[in-house]
C-alpha positions as a Markdown table, in Angstrom:
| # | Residue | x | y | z |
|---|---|---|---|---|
| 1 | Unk | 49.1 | -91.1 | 58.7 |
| 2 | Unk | 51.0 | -89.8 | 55.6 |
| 3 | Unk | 52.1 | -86.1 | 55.3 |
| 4 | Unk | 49.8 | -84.1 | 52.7 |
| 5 | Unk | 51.5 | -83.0 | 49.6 |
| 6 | Unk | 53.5 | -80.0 | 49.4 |
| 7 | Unk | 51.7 | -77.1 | 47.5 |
| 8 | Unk | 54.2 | -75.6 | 44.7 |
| 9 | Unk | 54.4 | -71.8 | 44.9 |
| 10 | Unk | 52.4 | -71.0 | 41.8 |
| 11 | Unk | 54.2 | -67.8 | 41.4 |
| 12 | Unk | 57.9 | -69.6 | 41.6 |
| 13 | Unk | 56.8 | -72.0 | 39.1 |
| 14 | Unk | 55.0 | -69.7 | 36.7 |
| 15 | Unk | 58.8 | -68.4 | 36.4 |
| 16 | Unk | 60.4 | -71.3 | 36.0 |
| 17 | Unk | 58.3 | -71.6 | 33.2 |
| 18 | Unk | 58.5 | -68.6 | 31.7 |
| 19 | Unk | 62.3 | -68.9 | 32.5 |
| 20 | Unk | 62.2 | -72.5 | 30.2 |
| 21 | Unk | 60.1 | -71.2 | 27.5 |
| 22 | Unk | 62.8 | -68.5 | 27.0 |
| 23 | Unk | 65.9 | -71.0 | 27.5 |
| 24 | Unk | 64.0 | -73.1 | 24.5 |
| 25 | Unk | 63.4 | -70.2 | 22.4 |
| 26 | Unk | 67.0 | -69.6 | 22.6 |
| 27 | Unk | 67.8 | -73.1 | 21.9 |
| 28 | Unk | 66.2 | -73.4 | 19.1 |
| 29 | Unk | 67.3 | -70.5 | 17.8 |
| 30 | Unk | 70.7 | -71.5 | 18.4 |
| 31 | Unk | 70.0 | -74.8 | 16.2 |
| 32 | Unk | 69.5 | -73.1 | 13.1 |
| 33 | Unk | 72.7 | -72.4 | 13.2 |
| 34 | Unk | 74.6 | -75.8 | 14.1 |
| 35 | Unk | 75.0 | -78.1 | 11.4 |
| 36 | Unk | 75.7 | -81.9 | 11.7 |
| 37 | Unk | 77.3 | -84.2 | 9.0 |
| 38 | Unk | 77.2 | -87.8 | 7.5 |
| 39 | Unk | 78.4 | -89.7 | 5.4 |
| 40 | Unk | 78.4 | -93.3 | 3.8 |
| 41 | Unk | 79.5 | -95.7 | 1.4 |
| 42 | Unk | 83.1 | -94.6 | 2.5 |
| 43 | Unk | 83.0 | -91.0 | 2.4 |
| 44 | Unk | 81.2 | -91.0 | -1.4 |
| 45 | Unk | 78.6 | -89.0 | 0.2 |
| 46 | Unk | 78.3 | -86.2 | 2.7 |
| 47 | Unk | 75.6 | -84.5 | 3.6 |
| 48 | Unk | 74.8 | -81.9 | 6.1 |
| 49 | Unk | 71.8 | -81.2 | 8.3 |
| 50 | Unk | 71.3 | -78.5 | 10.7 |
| 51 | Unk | 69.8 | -78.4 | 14.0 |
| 52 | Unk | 66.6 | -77.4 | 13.2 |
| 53 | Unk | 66.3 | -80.9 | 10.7 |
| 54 | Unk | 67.0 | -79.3 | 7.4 |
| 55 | Unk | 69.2 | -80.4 | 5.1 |
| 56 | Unk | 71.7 | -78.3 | 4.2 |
| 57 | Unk | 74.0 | -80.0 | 1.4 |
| 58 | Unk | 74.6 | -83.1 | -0.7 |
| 59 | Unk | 78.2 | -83.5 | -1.9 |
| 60 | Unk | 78.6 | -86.7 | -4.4 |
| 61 | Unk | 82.2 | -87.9 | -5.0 |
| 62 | Unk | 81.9 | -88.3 | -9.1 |
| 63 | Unk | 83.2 | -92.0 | -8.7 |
| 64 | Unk | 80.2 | -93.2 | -6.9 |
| 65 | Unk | 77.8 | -92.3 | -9.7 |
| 66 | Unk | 78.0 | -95.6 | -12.1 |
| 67 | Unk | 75.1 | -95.2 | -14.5 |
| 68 | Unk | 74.9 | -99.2 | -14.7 |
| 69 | Unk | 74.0 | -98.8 | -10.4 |
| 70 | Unk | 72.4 | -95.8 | -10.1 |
| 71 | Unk | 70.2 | -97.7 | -7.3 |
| 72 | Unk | 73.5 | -98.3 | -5.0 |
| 73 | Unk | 73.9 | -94.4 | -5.0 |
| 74 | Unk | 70.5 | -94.0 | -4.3 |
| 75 | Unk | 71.0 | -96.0 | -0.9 |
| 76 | Unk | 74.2 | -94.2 | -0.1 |
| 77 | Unk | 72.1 | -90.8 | 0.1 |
| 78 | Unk | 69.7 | -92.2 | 1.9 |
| 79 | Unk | 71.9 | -94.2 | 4.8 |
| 80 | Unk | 73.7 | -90.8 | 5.2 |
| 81 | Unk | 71.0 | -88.2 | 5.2 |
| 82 | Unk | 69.1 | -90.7 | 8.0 |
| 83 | Unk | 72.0 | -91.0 | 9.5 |
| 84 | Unk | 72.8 | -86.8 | 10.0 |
| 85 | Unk | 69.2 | -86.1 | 10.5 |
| 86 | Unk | 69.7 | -89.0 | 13.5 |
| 87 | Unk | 72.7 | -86.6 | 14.7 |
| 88 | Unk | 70.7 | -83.5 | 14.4 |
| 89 | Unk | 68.4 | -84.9 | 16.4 |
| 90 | Unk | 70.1 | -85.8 | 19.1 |
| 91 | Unk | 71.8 | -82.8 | 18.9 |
| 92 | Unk | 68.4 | -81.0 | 19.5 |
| 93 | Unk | 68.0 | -83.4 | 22.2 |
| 94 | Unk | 70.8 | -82.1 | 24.4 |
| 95 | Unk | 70.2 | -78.5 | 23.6 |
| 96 | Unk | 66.6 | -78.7 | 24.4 |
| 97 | Unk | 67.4 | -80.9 | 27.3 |
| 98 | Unk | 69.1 | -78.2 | 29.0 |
| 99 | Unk | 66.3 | -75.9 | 29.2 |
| 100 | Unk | 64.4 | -77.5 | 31.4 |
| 101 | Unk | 67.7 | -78.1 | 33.7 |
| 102 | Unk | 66.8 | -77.3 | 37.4 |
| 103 | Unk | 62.9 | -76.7 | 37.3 |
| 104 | Unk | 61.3 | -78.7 | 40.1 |
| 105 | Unk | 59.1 | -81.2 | 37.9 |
| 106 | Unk | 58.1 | -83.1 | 40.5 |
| 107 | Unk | 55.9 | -80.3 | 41.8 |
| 108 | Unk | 54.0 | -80.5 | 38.3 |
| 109 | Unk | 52.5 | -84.2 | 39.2 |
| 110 | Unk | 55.6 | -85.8 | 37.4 |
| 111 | Unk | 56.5 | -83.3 | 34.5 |
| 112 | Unk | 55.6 | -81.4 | 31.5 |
| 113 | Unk | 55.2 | -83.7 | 29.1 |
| 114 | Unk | 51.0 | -83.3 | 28.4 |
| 115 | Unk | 52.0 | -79.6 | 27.9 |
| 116 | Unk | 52.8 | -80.2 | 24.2 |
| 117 | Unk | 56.2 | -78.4 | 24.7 |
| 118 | Unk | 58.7 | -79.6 | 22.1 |
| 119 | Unk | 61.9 | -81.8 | 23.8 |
| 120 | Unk | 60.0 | -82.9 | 26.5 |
């Protein structure tokens, strides 16, 4: 006959996730502040995105706007702002990622994800 399940201590976890909360709070925090760039059509546009997915600056080099092909400049800011919020996003990714580093999810019935709790 198969062992019960372990009970979690409720009062160990309950700290965890306070513990988690607080490392995400932090982490988002630190987002704000980290800024990711992109560019395309060769470096004829830049832009920059921070962690916390907004966009920070457009720079245009002047010989990308050709007033006969204005849609061709049009494309080249939008390939490289998708592309930097794509980066920003993964960079949330890893920060987030590490707040729930070493909590015992398997106690929780397979995780937090039903908690609504961003990153996971």
């Amino acid at each position: 006959m198969p062992k019960p399940p372990r009970m979690p201590n409720m009062q160990q976890m309950m700290q965890q996730v306070q513990k988690m909360q607080q490392d995400m709070a932090a982490a988002q925090e630190e987002l704000k502040n980290e800024v990711v760039e992109a560019s395309a059509g060769g470096g004829m546009v830049t832009v920059k995105v921070s962690g916390d997915l907004q966009l920070r600056e457009v720079n245009i080099d002047p010989s990308a706007v050709d007033p006969d092909d204005v849609e061709i400049l049009g494309d080249m800011v939008l390939a490289a702002v998708n592309e930097a919020l794509r980066a920003a996003q993964e960079l949330a990714e890893r920060k987030m990622g590490g707040a729930t580093a070493g909590l015992d999810l398997g106690a929780l019935g397979g995780g937090l994800g039903g908690l609504g709790l961003p990153g996971l």
